[in-house]
Jmol script that loads the backbone (N, CA, C; Angstrom):
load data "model"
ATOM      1  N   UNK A   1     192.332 118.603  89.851  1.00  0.00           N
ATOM      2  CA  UNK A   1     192.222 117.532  88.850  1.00  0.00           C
ATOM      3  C   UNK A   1     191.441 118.007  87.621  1.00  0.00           C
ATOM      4  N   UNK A   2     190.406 118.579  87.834  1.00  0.00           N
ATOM      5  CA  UNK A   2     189.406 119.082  86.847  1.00  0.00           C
ATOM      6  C   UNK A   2     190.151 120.201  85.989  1.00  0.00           C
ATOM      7  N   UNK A   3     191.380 121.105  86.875  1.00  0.00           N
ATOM      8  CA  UNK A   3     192.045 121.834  85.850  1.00  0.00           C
ATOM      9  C   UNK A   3     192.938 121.186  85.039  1.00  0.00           C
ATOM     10  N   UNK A   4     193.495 120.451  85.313  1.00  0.00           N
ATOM     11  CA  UNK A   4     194.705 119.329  84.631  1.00  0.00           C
ATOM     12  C   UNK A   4     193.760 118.702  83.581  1.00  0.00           C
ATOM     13  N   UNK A   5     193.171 118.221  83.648  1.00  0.00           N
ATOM     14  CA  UNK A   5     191.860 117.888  82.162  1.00  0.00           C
ATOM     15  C   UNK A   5     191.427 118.761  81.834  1.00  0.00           C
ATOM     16  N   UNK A   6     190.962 120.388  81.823  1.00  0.00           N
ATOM     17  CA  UNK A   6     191.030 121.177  80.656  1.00  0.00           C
ATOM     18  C   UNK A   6     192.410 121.497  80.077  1.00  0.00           C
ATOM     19  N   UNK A   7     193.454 121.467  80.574  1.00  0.00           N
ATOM     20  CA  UNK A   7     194.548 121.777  80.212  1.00  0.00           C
ATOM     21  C   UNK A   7     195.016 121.240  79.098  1.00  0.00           C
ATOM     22  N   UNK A   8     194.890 119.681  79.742  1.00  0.00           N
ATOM     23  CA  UNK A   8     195.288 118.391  78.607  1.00  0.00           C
ATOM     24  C   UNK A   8     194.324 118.452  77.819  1.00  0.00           C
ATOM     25  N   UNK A   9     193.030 118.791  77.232  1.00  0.00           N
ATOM     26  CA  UNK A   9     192.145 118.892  76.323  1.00  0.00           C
ATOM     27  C   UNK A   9     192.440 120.280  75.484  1.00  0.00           C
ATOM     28  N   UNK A  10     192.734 120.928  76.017  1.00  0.00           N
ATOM     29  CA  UNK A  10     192.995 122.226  75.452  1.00  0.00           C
ATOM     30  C   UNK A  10     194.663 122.206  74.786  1.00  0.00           C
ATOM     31  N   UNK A  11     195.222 121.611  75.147  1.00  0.00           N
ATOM     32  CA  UNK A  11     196.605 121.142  74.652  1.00  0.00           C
ATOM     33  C   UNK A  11     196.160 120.012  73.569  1.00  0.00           C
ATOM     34  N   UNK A  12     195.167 119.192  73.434  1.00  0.00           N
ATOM     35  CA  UNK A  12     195.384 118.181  72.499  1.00  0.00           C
ATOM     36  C   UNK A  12     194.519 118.977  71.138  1.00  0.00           C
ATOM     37  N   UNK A  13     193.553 119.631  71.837  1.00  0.00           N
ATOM     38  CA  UNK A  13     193.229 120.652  70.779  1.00  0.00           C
ATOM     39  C   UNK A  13     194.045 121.613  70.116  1.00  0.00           C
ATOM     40  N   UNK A  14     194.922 122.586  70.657  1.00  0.00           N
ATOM     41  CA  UNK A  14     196.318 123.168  70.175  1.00  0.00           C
ATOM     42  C   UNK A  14     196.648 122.474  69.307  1.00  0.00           C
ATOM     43  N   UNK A  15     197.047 121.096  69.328  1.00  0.00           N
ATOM     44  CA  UNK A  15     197.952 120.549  68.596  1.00  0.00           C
ATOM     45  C   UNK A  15     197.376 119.535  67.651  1.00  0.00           C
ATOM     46  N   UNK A  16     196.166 119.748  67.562  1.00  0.00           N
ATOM     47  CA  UNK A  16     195.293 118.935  66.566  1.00  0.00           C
ATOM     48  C   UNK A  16     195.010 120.294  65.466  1.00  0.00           C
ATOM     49  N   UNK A  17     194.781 121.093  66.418  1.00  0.00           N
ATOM     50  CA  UNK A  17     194.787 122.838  65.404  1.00  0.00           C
ATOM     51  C   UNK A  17     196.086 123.489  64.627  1.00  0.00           C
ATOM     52  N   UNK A  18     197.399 122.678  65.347  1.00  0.00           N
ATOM     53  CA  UNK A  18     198.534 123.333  64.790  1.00  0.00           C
ATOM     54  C   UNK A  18     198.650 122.322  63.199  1.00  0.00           C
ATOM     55  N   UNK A  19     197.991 120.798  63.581  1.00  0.00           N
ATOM     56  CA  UNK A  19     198.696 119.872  62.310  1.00  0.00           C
ATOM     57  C   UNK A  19     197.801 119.991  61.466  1.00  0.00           C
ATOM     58  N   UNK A  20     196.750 120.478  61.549  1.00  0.00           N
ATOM     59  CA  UNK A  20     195.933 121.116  59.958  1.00  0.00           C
ATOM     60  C   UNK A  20     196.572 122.273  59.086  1.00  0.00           C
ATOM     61  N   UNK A  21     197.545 122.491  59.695  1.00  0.00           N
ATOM     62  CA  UNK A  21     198.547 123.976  58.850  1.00  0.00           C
ATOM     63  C   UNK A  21     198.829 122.567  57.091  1.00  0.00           C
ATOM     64  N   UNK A  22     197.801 122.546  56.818  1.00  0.00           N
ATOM     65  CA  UNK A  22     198.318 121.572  56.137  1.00  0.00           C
ATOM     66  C   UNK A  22     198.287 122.087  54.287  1.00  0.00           C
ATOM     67  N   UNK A  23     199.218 122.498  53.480  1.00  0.00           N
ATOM     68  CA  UNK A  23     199.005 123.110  52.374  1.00  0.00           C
ATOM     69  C   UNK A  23     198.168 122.018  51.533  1.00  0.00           C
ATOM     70  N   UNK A  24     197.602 122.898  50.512  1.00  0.00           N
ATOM     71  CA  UNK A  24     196.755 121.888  49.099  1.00  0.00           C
ATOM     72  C   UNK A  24     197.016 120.162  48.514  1.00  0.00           C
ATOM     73  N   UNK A  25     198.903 120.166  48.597  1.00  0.00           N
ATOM     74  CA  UNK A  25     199.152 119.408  48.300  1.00  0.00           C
ATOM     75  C   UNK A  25     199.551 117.750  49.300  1.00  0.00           C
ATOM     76  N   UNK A  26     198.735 118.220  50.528  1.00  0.00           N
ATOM     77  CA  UNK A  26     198.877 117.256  50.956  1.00  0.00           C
ATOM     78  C   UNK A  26     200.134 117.438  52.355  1.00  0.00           C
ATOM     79  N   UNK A  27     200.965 118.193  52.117  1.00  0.00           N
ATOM     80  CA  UNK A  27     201.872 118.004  53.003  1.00  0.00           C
ATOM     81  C   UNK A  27     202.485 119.280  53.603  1.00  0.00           C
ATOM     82  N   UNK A  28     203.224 119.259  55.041  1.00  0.00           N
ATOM     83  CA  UNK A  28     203.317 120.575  56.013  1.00  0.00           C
ATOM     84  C   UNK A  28     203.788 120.908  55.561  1.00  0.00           C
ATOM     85  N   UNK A  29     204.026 122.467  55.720  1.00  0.00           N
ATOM     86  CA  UNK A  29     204.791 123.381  55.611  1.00  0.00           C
ATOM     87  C   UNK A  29     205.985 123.551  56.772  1.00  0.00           C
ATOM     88  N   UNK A  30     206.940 124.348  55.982  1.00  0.00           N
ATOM     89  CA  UNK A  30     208.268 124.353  57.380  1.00  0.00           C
ATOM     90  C   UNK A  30     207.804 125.169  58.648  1.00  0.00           C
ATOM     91  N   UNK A  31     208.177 124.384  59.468  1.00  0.00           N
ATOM     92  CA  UNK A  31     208.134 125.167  61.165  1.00  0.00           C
ATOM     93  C   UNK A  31     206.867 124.504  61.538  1.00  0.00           C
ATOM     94  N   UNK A  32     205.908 123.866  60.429  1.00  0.00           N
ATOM     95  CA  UNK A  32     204.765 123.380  60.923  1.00  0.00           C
ATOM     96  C   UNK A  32     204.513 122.369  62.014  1.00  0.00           C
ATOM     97  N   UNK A  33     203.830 122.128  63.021  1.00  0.00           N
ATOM     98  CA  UNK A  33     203.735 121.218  64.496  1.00  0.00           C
ATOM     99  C   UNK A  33     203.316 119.318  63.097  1.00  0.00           C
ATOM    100  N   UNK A  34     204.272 118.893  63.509  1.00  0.00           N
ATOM    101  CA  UNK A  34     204.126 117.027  62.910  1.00  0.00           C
ATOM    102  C   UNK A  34     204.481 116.515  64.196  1.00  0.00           C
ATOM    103  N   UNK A  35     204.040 114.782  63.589  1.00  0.00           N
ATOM    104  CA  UNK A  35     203.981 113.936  64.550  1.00  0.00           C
ATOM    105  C   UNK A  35     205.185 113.074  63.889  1.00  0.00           C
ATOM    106  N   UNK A  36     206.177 113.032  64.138  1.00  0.00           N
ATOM    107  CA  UNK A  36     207.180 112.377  63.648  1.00  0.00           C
ATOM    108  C   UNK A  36     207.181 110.571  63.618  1.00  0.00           C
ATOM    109  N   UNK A  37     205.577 110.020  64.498  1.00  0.00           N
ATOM    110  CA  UNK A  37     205.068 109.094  63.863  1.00  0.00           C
ATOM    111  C   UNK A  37     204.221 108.627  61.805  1.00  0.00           C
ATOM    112  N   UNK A  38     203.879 109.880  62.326  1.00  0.00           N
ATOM    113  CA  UNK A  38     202.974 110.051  60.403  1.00  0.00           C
ATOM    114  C   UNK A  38     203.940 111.507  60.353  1.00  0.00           C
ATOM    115  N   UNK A  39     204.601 111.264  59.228  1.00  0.00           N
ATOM    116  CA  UNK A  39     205.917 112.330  59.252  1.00  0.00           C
ATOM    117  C   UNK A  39     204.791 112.444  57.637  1.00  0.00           C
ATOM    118  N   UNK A  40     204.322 113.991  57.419  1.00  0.00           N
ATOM    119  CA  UNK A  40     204.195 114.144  56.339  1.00  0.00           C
ATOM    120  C   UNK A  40     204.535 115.970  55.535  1.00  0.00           C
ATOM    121  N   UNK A  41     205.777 116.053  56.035  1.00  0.00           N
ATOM    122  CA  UNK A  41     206.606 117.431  55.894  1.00  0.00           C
ATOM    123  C   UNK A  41     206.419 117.352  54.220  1.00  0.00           C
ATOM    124  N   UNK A  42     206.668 118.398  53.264  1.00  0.00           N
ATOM    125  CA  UNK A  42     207.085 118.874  52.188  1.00  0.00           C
ATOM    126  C   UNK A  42     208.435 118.316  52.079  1.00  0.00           C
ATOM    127  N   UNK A  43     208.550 118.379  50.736  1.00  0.00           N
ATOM    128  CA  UNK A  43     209.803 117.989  50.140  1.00  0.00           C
ATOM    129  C   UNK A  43     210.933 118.254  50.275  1.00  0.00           C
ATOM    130  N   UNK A  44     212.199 117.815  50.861  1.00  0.00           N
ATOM    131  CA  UNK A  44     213.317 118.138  51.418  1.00  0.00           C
ATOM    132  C   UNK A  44     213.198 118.111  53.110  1.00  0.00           C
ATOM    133  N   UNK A  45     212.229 118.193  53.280  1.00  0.00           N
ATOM    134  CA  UNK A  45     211.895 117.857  54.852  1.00  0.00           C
ATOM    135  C   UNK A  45     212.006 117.086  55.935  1.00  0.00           C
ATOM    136  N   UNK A  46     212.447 117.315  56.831  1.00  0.00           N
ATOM    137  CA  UNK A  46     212.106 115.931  57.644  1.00  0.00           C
ATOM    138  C   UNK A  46     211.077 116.801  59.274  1.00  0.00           C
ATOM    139  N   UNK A  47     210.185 115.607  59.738  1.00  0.00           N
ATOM    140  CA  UNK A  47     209.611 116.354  60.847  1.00  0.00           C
ATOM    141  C   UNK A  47     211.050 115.949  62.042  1.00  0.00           C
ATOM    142  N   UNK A  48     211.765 116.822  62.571  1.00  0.00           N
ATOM    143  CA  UNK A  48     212.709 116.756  63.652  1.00  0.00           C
ATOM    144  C   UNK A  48     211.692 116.866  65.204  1.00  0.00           C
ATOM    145  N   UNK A  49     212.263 116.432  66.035  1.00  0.00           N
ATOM    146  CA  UNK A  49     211.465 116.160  67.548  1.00  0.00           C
ATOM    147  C   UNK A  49     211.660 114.689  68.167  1.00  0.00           C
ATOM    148  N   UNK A  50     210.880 114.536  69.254  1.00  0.00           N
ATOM    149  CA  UNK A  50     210.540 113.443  69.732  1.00  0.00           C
ATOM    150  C   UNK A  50     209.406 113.206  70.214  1.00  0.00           C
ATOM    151  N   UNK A  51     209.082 112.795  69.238  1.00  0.00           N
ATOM    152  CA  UNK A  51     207.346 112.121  69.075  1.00  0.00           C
ATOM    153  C   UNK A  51     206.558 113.380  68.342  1.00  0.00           C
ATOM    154  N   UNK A  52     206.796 114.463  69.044  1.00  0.00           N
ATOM    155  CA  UNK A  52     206.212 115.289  68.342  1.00  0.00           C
ATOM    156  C   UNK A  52     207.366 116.765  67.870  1.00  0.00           C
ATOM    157  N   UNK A  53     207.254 117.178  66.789  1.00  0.00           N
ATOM    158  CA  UNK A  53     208.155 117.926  66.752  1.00  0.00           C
ATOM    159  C   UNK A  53     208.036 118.835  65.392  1.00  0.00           C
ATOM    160  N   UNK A  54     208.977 119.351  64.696  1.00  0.00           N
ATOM    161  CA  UNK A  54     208.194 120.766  63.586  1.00  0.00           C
ATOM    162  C   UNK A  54     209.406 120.135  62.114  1.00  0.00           C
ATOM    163  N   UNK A  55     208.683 120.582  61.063  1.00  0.00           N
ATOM    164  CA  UNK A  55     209.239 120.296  60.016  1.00  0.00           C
ATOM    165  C   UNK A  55     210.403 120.626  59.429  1.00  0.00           C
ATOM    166  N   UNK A  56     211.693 120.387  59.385  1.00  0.00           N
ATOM    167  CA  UNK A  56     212.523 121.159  59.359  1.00  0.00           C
ATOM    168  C   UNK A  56     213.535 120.748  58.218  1.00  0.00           C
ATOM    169  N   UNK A  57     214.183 121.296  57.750  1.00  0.00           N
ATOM    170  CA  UNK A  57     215.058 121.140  56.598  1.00  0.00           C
ATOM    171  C   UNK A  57     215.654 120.140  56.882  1.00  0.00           C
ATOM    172  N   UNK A  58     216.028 119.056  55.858  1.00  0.00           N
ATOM    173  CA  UNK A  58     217.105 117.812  56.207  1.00  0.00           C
ATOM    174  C   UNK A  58     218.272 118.288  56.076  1.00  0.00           C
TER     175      UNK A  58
END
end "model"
wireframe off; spacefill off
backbone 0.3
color backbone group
């Protein structure tokens, strides 16, 4: 049990570390880890996935 909660902490960290890939202007870069709830890809973008997923060309 105690390994399954570093895992899941260490995974929510991963992915709290992947969505700061965040350029100057505010918004991801392509291939970048988004939450396709707060979708905030670059221009021409859409974040593709389910629930969570990477920025990808429309």
């Amino acid at each position: 049990m105690q390994k399954f909660m570093r895992l899941f902490f260490l995974g929510l960290f991963f992915i709290l570390f992947m969505t700061t890939q965040i350029k100057a202007d505010g918004c991801l870069t392509y291939d970048s880890l988004c939450s396709t709830m707060y979708d905030k890809c670059c221009t021409s973008m859409k974040c593709k996935g389910f629930f969570f997923g990477y920025c990808k060309s429309i």
